[in-house]
C-alpha positions as a printed Julia matrix, in Angstrom:
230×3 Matrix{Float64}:
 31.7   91.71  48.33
 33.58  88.35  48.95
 33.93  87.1   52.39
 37.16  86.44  53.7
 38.27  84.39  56.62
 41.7   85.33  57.72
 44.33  86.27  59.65
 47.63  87.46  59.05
 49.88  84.14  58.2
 51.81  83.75  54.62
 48.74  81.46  53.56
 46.36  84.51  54.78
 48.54  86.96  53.04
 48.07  85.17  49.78
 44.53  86.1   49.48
 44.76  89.5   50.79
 47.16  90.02  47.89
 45.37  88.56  45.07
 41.99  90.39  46.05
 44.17  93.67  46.28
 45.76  93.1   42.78
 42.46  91.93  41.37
 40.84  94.68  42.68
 37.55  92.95  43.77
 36.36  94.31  47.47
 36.31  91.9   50.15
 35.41  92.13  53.86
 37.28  90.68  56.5
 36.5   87.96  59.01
 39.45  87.35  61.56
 39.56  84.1   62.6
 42.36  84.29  65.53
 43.79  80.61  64.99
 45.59  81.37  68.11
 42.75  81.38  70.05
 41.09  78.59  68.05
 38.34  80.5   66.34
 39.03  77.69  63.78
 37.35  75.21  65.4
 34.07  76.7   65.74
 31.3   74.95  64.01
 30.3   77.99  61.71
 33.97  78.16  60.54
 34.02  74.0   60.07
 30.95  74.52  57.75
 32.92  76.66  55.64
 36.48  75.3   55.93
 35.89  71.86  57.09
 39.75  71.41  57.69
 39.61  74.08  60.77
 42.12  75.98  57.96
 41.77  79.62  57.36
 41.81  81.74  54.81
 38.41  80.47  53.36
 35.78  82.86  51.33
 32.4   83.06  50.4
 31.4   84.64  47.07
 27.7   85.8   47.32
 28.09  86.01  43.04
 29.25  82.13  42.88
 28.91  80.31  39.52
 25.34  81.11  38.22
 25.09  83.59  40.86
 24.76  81.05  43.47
 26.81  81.88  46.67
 30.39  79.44  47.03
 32.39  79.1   49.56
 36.38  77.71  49.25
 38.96  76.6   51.35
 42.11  75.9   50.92
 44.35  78.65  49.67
 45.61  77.47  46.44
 41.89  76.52  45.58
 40.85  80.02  46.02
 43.49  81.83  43.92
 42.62  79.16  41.38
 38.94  80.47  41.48
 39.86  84.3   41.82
 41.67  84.25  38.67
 39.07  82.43  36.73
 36.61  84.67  38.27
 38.32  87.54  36.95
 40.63  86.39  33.96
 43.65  87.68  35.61
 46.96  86.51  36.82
 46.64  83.18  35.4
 48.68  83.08  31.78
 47.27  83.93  28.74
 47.32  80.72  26.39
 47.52  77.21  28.23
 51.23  77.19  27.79
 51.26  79.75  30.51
 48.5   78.55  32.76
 50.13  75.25  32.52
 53.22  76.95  33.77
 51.14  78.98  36.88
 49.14  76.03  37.97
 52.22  73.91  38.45
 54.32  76.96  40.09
 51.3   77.27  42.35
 51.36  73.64  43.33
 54.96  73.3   43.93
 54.54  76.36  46.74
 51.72  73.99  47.85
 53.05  70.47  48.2
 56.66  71.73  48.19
 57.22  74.98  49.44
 54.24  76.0   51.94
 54.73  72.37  54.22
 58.42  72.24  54.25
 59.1   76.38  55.05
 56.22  75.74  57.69
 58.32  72.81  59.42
 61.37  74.85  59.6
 59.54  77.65  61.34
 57.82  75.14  63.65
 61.33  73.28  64.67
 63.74  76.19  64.52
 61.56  78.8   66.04
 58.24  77.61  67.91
 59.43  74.04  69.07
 62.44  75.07  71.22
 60.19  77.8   73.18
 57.85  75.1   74.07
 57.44  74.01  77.63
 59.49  71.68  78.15
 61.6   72.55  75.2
 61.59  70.65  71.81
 65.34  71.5   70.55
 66.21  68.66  67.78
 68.76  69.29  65.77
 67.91  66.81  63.51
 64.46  68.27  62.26
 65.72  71.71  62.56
 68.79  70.62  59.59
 66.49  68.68  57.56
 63.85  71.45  56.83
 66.32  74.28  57.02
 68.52  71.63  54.36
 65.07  71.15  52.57
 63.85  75.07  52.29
 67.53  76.0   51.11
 67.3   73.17  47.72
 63.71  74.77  47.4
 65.09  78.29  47.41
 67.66  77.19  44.89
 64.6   75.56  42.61
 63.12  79.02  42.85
 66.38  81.03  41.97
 67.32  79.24  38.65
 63.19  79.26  38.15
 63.69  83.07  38.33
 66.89  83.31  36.44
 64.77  82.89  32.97
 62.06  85.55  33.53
 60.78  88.13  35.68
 58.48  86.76  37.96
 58.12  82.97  38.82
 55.6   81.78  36.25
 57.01  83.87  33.04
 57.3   88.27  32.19
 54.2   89.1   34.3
 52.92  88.41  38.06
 50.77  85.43  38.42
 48.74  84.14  41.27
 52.11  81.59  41.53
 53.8   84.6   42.69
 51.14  85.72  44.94
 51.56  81.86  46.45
 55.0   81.92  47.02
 55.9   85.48  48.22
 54.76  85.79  51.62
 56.56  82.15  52.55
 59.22  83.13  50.75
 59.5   86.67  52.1
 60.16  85.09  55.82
 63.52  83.51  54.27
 65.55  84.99  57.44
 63.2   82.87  60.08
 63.73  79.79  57.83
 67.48  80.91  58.68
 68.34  81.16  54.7
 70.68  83.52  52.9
 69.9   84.77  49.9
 73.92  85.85  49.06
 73.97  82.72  46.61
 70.68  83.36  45.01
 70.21  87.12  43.32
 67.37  86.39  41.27
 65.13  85.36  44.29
 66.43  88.45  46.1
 65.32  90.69  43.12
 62.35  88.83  42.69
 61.62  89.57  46.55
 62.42  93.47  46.01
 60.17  93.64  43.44
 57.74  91.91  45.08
 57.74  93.48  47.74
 57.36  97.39  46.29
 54.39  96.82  44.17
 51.48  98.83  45.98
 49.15  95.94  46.2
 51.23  93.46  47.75
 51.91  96.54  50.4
 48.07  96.49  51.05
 47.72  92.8   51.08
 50.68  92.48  53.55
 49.48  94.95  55.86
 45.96  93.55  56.53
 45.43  93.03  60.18
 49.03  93.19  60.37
 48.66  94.87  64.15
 47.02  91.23  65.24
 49.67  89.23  64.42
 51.46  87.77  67.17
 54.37  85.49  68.06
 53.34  81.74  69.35
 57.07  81.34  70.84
 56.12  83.64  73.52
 52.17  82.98  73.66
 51.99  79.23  75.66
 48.24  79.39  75.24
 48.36  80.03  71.6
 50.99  77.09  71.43
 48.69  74.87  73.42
 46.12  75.4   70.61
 48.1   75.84  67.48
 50.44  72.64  68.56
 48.15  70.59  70.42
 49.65  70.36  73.21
């Protein structure tokens, strides 16, 4: 059973997801980052960038235990682990692998900055209300959405006909679109892509873990102090 260090964030969610579609059981650690269970030295040893989700697989390479951070790293692993989600020729992999890192170096940072400046940072004490950071990564997320629309105006899902692991990357950022303050009137295929997404059983499950401890940091001024640094 893999080991899972989480806690309900999009980055959390795309684990939960690709163990639920993969079908390989998993056991939960919560690591409330709010609280800064990611800066205990047992977590550090695993996930030396005080980052969750990480996981240990007792049935490694060779057998040998392994333990991963970083998110994209681990759905990388998952899918070689288990031959799924992850194209069928190297045409396709090719095409996941650089879906996968445009949610990472794109998508993931830039969607995180507009939640930070046009939710958390104006709740803060004293406020942080800046207009200009809250128009550049709103301005930013909206070209990235448009990327992903024409991406998903030439096939079903994001890396080709079938999910991928690039989908299971970019859903639950992308899912949030409203607290980015997007619209998705000028992009249908995203919005279908999102429906569909969204009503496949597994991605349900994935969604839904710990779901109950997830809280809001613009109203928790301890959690900010921790998450923020402040």
């Amino acid at each position: 059973m893999i080991e899972l260090y989480y806690w309900p964030t999009p980055n959390g969610w795309k684990i939960t997801i690709a163990l639920e579609e993969m079908g390989l059981p998993y056991r939960i650690n919560l690591v409330n980052i709010g609280a800064g269970e990611q800066f205990a030295p047992d977590f550090l040893k695993i996930a030396p960038n005080n980052r969750m989700p990480a996981i240990i697989d007792p049935d490694g390479p060779d057998g040998a235990p392994l333990s991963i951070f970083e998110s994209g790293a681990i759905l990388q692993y998952l899918a070689r682990k288990t031959g799924l989600f992850c194209g069928r020729t190297e045409r396709e992999r090719v095409a996941v692998d650089q879906w996968l890192m445009w949610q990472m170096g794109g998508l993931g940072p830039m969607a995180g900055q507009a939640h930070h400046f046009l939710k958390y940072a104006p709740a803060m004490d004293p406020p942080q209300d800046l207009p200009y950071a809250k128009d550049r990564y709103r301005r930013e997320v909206a070209r990235l959405y448009g990327v992903l629309d024409r991406q998903l105006a030439q096939g079903a899902f994001v890396a080709g006909d079938a999910p991928t692991i690039a989908d299971f990357a970019i859903w639950p950022w992308a899912s949030l679109w409203e607290g980015q303050e997007q619209t998705l009137e000028d992009k249908p295929n995203m919005a279908r892509w999102l429906d569909a997404m969204a009503a496949r059983p597994a991605v349900q499950r994935g969604r839904a873990v710990a779901a109950e401890m997830r809280n809001d940091p613009a109203k928790d001024r301890a959690a900010q102090s921790v998450l923020f640094r402040r």
